[in-house]
Each structure stands twice: as structure tokens, then as C-alpha cells.
MARKOLMI-38430 format. One record per residue: residue in one letter; x, y, z of N, C-alpha, C, O in turn. Coordinates in steps of 0.02 Angstrom, whole numbers, plus 50000, padded with zeros to 5 digits. Layout:
<rs>
AXYZXYZXYZXYZ ...
</rs>
This chain:
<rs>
X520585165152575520255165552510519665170352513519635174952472 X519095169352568518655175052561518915180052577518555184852562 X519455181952604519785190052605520005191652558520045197752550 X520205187852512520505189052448519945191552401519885197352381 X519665188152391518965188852358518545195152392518255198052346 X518415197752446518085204052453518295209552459517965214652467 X519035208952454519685214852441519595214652364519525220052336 X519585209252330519595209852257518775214452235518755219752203 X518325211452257517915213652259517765220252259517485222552210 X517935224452317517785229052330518175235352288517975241052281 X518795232252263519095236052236518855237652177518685243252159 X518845232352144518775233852064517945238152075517865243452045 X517525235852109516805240652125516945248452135516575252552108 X517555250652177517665256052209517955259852119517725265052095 X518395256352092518765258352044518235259451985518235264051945 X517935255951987517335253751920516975261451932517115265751891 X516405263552002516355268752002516505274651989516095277751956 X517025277552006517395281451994517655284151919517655289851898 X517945276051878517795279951795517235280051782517015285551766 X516955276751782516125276151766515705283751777515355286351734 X515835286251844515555292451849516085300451806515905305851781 X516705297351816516955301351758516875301251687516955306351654 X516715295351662516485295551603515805297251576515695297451516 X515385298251618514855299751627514785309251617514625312751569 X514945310651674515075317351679515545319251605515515324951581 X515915314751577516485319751510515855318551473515535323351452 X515665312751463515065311751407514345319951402514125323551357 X514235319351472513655326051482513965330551438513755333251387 X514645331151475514665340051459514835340451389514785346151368 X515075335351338515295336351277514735336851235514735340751188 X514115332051255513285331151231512865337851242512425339651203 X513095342151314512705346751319512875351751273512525355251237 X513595351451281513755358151228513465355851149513265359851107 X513485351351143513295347651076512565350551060512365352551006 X512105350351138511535351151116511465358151113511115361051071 X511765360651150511505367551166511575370851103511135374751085 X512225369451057512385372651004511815371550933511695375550887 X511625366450944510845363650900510245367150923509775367650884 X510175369650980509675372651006509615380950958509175383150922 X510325384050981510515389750975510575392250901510525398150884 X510725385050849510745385850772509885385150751509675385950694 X509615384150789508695380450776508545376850769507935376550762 X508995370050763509075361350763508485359550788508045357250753 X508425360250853508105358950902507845363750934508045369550932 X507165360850977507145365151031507395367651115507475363151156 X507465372151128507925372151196507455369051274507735366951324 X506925369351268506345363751301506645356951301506525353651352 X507095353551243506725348851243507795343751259508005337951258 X508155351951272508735349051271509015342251327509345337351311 X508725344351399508825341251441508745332651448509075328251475 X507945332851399507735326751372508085321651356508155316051379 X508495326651280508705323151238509475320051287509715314351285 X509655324751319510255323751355510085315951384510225310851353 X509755316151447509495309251461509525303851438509785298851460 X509165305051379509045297751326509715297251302509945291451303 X510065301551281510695300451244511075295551289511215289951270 X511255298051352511355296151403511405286151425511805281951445 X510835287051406510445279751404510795276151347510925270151351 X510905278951310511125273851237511695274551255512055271251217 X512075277951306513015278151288513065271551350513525267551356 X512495271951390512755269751457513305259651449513745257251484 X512945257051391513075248851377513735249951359514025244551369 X514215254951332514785258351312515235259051375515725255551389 X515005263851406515195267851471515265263151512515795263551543 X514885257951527514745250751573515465248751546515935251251577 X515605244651491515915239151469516675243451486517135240751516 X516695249651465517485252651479517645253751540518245253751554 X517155254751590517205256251657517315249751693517575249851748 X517105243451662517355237851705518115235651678518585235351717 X518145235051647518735235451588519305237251618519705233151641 X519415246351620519925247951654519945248651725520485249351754 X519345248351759519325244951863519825238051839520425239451841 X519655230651816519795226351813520795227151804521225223351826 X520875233951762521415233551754521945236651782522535235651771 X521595241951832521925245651860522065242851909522595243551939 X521455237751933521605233852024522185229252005522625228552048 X522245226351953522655221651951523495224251941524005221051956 X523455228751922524175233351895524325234551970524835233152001 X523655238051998524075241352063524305236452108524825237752140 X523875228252120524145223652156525045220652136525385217252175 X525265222852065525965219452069526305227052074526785226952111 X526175233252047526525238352051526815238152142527405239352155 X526385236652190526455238752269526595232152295526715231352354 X526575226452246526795219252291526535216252311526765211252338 X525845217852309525495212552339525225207152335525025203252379 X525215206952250525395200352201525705195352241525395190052248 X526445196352277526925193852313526305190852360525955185852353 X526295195252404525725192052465525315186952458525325182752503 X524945186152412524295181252361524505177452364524325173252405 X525095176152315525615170752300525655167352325525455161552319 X525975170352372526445166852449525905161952467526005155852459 X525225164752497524675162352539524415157252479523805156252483 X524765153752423524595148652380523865151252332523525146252319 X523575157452304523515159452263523865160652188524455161752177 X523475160052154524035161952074523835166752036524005172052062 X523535167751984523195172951940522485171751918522075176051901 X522395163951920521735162851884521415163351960520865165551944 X521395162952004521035164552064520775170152053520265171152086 X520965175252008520555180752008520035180651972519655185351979 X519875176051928519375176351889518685174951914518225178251889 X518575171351952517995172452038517555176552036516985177752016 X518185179752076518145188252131517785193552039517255196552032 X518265192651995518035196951935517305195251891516965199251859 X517215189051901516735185951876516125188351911515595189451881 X516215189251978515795191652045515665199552011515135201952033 X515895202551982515825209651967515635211051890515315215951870 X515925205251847515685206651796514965203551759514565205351716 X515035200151786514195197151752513675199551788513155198551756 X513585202251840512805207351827513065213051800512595216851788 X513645215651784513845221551743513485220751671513165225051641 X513675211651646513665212951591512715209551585512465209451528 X512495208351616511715206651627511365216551637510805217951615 X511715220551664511395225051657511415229151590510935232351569 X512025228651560512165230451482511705228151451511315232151423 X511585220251444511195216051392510255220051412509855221551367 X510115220851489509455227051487509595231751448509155233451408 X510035234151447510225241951413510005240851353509435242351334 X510655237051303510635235451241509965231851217509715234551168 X509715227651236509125224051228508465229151225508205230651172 X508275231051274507735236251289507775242751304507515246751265 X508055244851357508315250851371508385255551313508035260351299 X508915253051284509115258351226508925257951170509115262451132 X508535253351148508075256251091507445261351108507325266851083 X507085257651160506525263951205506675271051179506345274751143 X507475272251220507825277851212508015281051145508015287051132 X508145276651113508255281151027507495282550986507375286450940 X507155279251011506405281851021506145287851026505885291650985 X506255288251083505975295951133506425301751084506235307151061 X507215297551077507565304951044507335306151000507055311550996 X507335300650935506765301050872506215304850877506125308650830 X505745304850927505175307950917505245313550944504805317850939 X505715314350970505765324150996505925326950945505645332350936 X506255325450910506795325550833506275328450803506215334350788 X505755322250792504985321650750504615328350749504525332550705 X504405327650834504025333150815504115340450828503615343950821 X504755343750848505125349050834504985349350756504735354350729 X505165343450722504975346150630504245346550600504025347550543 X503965345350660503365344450623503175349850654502715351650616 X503195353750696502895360450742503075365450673503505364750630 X502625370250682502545376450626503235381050619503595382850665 X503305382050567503845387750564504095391750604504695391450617 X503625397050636503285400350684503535399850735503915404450750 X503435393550789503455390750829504105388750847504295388650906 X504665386450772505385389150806505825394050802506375394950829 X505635395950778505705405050789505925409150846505545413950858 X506475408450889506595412650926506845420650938507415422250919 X506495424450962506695431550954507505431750940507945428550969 X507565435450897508215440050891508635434150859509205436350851 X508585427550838509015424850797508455423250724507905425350707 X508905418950700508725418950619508685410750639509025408250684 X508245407350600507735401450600507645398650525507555403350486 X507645394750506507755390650446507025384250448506835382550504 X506715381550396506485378550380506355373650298506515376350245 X506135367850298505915368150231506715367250197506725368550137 X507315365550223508065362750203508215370250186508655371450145 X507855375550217508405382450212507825386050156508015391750140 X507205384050126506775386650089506575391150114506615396150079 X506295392150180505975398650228506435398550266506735393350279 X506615406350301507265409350336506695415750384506395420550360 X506715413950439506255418750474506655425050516507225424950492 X506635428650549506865432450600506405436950624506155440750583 X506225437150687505825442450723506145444750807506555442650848 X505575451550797506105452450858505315450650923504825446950916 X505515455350983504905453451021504435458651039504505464751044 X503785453851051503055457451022502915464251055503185464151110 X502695468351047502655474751088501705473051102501405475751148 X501455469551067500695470651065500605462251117501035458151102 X500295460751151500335455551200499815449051146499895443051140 X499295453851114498925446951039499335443751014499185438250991 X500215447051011500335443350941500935441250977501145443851029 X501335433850929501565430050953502215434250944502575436050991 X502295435350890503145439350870502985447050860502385448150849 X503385452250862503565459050858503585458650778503165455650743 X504155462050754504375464150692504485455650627504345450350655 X504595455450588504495449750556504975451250483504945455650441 X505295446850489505615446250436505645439250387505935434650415 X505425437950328505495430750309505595432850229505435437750195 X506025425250214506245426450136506175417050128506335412550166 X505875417150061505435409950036505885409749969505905414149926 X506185404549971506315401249898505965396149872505895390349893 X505645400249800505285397349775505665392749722506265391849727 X505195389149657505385387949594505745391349557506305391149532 X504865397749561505215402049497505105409949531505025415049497 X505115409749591505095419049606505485414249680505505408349697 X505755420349707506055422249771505635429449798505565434549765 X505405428049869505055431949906505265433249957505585429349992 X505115440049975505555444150046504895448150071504625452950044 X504725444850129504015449250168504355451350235504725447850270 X504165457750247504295461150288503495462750345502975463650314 X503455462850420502715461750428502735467050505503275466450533 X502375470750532502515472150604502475467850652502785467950705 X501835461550623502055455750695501615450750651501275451650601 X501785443650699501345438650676501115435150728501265436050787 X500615429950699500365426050750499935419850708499665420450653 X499945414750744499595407950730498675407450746498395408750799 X498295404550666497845403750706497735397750674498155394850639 X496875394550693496985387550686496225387550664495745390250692 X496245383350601495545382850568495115378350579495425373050575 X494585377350589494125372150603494125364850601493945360850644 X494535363350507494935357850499495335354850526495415348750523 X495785360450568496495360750595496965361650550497505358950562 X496925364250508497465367050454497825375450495497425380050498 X498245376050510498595380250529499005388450476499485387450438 X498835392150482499075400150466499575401250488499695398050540 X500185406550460500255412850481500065415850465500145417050405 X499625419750506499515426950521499915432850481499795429950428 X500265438150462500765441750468500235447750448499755447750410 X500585454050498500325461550501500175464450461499965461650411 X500205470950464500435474450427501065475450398501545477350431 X501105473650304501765473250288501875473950222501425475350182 X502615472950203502775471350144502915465750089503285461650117 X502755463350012503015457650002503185458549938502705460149902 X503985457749896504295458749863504555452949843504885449349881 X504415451449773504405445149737504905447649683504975453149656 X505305440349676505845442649623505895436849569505765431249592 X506045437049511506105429549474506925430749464507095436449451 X507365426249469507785427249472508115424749382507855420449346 X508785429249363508635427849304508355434049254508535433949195 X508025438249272507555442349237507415448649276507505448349337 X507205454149252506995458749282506375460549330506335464749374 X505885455549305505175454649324505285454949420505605451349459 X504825461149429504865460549512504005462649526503585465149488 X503975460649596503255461549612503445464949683503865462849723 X502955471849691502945472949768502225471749776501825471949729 X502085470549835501375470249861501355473049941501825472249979 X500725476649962500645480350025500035476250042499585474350005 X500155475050123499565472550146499485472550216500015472650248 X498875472450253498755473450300498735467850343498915468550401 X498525461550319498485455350321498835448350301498355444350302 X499205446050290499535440450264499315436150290499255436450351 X499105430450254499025423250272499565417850239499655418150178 X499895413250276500325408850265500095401850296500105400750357 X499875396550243499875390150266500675387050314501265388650312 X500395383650342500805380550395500915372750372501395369950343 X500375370750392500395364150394499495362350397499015365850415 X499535354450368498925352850368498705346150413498615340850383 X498605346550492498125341650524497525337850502496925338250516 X498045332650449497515326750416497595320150467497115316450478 X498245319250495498305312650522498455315750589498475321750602 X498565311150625498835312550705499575314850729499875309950751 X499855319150731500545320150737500805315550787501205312050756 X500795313750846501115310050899501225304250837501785303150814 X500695301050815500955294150784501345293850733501715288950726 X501335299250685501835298350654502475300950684503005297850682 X502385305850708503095305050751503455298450774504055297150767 X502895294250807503075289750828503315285050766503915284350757 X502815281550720503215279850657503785281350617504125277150587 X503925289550616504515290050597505145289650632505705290450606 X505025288350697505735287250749505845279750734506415277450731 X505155274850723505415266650719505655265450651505805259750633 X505705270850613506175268350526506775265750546507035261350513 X507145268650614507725268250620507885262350663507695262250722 X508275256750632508485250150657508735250650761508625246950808 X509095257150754509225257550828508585260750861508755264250909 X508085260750853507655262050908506765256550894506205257750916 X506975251250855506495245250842506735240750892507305238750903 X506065239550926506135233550992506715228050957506945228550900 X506855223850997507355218250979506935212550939507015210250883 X506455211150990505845205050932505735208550881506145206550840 X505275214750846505175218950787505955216650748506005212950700 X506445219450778507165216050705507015208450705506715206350655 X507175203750753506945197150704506385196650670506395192150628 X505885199850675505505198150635505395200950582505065199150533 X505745206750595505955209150497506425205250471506315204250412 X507075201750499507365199250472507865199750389508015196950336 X507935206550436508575208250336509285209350382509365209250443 X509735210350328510325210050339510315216850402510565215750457 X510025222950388510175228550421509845226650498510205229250540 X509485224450518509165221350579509415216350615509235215550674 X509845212550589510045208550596510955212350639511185211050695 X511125215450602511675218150599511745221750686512165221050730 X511005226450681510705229050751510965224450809511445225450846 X510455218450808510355211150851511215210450854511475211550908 X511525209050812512295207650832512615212850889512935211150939 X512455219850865512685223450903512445224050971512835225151018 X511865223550978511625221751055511755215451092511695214851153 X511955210751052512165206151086512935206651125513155205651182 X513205208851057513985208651078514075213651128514585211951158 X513835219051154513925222651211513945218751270514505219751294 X513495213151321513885211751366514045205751345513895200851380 X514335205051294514835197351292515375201551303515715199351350 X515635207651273516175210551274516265212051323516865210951333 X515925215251389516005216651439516535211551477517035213051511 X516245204551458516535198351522517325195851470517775192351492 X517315198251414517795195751367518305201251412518785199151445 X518105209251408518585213151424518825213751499519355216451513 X518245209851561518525210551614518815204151619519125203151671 X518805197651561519295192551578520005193951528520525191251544 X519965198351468520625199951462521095206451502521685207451488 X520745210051550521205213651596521585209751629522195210951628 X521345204251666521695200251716522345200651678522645205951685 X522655195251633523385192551586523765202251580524315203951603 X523235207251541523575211751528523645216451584524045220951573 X523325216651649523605219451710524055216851738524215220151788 X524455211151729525015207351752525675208551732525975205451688 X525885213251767526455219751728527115218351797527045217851858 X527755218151751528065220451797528365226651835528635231451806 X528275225751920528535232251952529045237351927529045243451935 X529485233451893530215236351869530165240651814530525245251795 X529625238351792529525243251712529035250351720528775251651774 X528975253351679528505257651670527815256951653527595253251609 X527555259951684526565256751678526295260451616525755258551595 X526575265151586526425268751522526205263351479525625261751463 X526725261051464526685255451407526105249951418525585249351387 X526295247251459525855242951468524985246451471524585242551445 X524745251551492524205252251498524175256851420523575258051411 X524525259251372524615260651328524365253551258524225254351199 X524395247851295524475242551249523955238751270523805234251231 X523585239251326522735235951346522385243451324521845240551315 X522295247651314522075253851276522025249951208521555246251194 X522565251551167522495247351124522305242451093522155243351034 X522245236651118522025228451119521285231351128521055231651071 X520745233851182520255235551205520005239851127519615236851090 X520235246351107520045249451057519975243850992519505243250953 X520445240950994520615236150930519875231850932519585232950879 X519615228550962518995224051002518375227950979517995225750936 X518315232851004517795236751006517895239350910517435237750872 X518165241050897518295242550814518215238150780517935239550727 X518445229650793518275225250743517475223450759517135221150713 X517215224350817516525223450849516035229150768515575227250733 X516215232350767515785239150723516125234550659515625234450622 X516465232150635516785232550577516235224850563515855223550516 X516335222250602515955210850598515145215950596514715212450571 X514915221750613514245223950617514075224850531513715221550493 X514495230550520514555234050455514575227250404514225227850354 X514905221550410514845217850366514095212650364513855209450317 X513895213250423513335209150418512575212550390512035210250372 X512875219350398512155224750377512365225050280511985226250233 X513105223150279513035225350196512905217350155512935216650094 X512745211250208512715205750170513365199050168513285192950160 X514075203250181514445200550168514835196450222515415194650209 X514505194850287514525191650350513905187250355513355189950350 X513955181550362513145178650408513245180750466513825181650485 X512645182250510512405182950566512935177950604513405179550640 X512725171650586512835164250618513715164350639514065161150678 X513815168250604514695169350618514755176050656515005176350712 X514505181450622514775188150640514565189650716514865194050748 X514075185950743513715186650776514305182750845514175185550898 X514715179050852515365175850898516095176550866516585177850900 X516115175550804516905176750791517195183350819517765181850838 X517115188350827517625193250867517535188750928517825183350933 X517315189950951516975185351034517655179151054518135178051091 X517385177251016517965168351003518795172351017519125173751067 X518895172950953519625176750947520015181751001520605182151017 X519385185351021519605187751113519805183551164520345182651192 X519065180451171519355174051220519845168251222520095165451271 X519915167051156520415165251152521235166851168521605162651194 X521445173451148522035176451169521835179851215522175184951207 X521365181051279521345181851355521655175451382522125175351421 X521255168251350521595162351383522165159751372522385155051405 X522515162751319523315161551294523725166151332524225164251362 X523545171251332523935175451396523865174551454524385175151487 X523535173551474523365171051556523615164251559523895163351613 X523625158251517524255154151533525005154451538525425151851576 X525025159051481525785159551483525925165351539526515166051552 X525545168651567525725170751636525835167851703526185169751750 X525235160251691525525154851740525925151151714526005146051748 X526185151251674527005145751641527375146751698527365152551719 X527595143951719528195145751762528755140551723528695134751704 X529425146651720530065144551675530555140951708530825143651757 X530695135851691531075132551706531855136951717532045140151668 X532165136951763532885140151771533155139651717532925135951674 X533595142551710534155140851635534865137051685535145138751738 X534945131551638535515129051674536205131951647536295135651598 X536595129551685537255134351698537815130451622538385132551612 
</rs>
């Protein structure tokens, strides 16, 4: 029995790793390109990509956990009847629920490290992303502005482009910007710009020597203007930026501590709390329904069968978001939504896993 148990052990650990770090690695590279392409449109800043990677990281991991024990749980068990060794177990007066132990041994600090994740971990984390988010929008026009592409602000109101500075004073070279107004549209053309900062802390652009050509659209009425000087408000340092940054990342239900949602207590907070909970219940639901659905026979094809715990697993995780969605719109209590998927799993894990120990009576002749 303890050989059984640290062969079981070790396996599903060895197996668990392995997707786990592959899913990990597919997750990076689909997020990096994700970010990089937000960087490169002016979304974001490219400073701050690696960050965001991280934290993202952090919020997938209670996900990445629960699937990675999931299919270890299901692969060890497939491969023990695919090669026979099911047979062996047997023999030595083992059955199927003996595995639940050895799995139990692997899945509950799995799912104790999820419930850190989901609980604390990953709100922290939608935090940090929030406030990078934050204050990328709150930094000056100016400031995201990278040479030689085109830069947006203001939902597409200011459209910047510069190239790079030849004079070492100034922040940008050549300058290009076009402002949609109310009632005129403006196109300034500048040799360079640069940021300065007023006593108040109210913030400028600067812009060169240049051009500025005003249009009302609609009408003929146009304005040129020449100038040596341009000044452009930025922004105005009345309050503290870090904190509102910080305030505007906690609007969002996924990055408010877990105590802060009960004690707001609305349907949408509530809805949150479900979802952090149900992450490692699901974990121990999904490494006790692998056992019944890794119990495949040699003779058949393993397609199907791992085609149909794919399935069952997706199905789980979909009604999990769906019992969420109803409790955030009102039309679930907590008090239910919060175990009924839960229930209904465990339940048909323990209906299959009996009728895998049924043993059938012969058919008589």
C-alpha cells in the first residue's frame, strides 16, 4: 500500500508539472504578444509590459493550477489501465477508490494554494495591473509619444507624431498634432517640444517653432496662426496621482480585497466571493472526478475517452461562470449559487466511481 501510494504520488506530481509548466509558458507567449501589440498601438507603456505580464500571470495561475491537476490526475490513471497495471493493484487486493488517498495527498494543498491565489493573491494582482493601466492614462500626452509612431489620446481627440530630437533641451524633434474640437478642428505643426512644470504643478506643452491651422468644419471659416512658442495644458496636479490611481483600480470587483466585497455586500461582490471560492473546490471536485473518467478500457481508443473528460471538465468550469453571472445579475442567491455546481459534480464523480466498482454479475447461460 505505501508503494502504491508514492508511485501514485509521484506520478500525478511529475505529470501535474509538466502541464502546468506548459501551460504556463502557452499562456506567456499568447499575453506577451498580446502585450507587446498594446504597447506598439500606445495602449500601454513598453516599461511597464513585463509587469503587467507577471501580474496577469498571477490571476491565470488558480486556472492553470485546477487544469494541471485535473489532467495529471487523468493521465496517471489512463496510463495505469492503458499498460496494465490496473491488473497489478487489483491483484495485490486494491480497487479504484484506493486512489482517492494517494490523489487527495496531491490535491488539497493544490487546492489550499488556489484558495491563496483566489482569496488574496489575485486581487493584489488585478490591482497592480489596474494601476499601471491608471497611471499610463494619467501621464501627459507627451510622455506617450513614441518617436516615429502615431499616439492617440483624449478617446482619439489628440493624435500626436514626432520624430527624434536633434537639439538634446527638447524632449521630441519634429511635431505633429491634430485636436478635435467642438466647433474647430486643429492641425499644429512644431520643430520640437518639451514639458515644463509650473509652480502649482499644472503641466505644459511646450511646442517650437510652428504652425497652427484651425478649421470649423461645415463652413469655410479657417484660421492659420505662426508662432514661436506654443503652450498646451496637460494636466492639472490638484490631488495625488498614485492614489487615485490606486482608487480607480479598486472600482473593479476583481481587484477589491475579499473582506472589502462582504462588506459591500451587493449582488456584483458577492458574485466575485463565489468565484473565488469555487476555484479550489473545483480543483478537488476535478481531481476526484478524473479518477471514474480515467478508468478506460485498454481495448478501446483513448481519443474518446479523453475527448469526453475534456468535455465534462469544460462543461464544469462554464456552468461555474454561468451560477457567477446569475448571482451578479440577482437571479441566483449566493446561498445556492455559491455549492450547487459543486454538489452536482460530486455527485456524478461518486456515481461513476461506483458503478466502476459494480462488479457484474456473469450472465447465465
Amino acid at each position: 500500500m505505501s508503494l502504491f501510494k508514492r508511485s501514485v504520488v509521484a506520478e500525478i506530481t511529475s505529470h501535474a508539472g509538466v502541464v502546468f509548466s506548459t501551460l504556463v509558458v502557452v499562456w506567456l507567449s499568447v499575453l506577451l504578444v498580446r502585450l507587446l501589440g498594446e504597447a506598439a498601438g500606445g495602449s500601454i507603456g513598453a516599461d511597464v509590459v513585463l509587469g503587467l505580464a507577471a501580474f496577469s500571470t498571477i490571476t491565470a495561475l488558480p486556472t492553470v493550477l485546477a487544469v494541471s491537476l485535473f489532467i495529471a490526475v487523468l493521465t496517471t490513471v489512463t496510463r495505469n489501465y492503458r499498460e496494465s497495471e490496473m491488473v497489478v493493484w487489483f491483484a495485490s487486493g486494491l480497487s479504484l477508490a484506493d486512489w482517492l488517498r494517494p490523489v487527495l495527498r496531491v490535491a488539497v494543498p493544490t487546492a489550499g494554494l488556489i484558495a491563496v491565489l483566489t482569496l488574496v493573491a489575485s486581487p493584489w494582482a488585478y490591482r497592480q495591473i489596474a494601476e499601471y493601466r491608471e497611471r499610463f492614462e494619467q501621464r501627459s500626452d507627451l510622455s506617450k509619444v513614441t518617436a516615429g509612431q502615431f499616439a492617440e489620446s483624449n478617446n482619439g481627440e489628440r493624435v500626436f507624431f514626432a520624430e527624434e530630437p536633434t537639439n538634446p533641451q527638447d524632449e521630441l524633434g519634429n511635431v505633429f498634432a491634430r485636436e478635435t474640437g467642438p466647433e474647430w478642428h486643429s492641425v499644429m505643426t512644431a520643430s520640437s517640444a518639451r514639458i515644463t512644470t509650473e509652480p502649482n504643478g499644472d503641466r505644459f506643452l511646450v511646442l517650437g517653432r510652428g504652425h497652427r491651422y484651425d478649421l470649423k468644419p461645415g463652413t469655410p471659416e479657417i484660421r492659420l496662426v505662426d508662432f514661436d512658442k506654443y503652450g498646451m495644458r496637460l494636466e492639472s496636479k490638484s490631488g495625488d496621482p498614485l492614489a487615485e490611481a490606486r482608487a480607480a483600480a479598486e472600482r473593479s470587483t476583481k481587484a477589491r480585497p475579499t473582506l472589502q466585497l462582504v462588506a459591500d455586500d451587493t449582488d456584483s461582490s458577492w458574485s466575485q466571493i463565489m468565484w473565488r471560492i469555487s476555484m479550489p473546490l473545483a480543483a478537488l471536485n476535478l481531481a476526484f472526478l478524473a479518477i471514474p473518467l480515467g478508468a478506460v478500457n485498454p481495448r478501446l481508443g483513448r481519443s474518446g475517452d479523453l475527448l469526453i473528460a475534456g468535455l465534462v471538465g469544460l462543461l464544469y468550469m462554464n456552468m461555474i461562470n454561468l451560477s457567477r453571472a446569475w448571482i451578479s445579475g440577482g437571479k441566483l442567491p449566493f446561498g445556492i449559487g455559491v455549492w450547487a455546481v459543486h454538489l452536482v459534480v460530486l455527485l456524478l464523480a461518486t456515481y461513476l466511481l461506483m458503478r466502476r466498482l459494480r462488479v457484474k454479475s456473469p450472465k447465465q447461460p
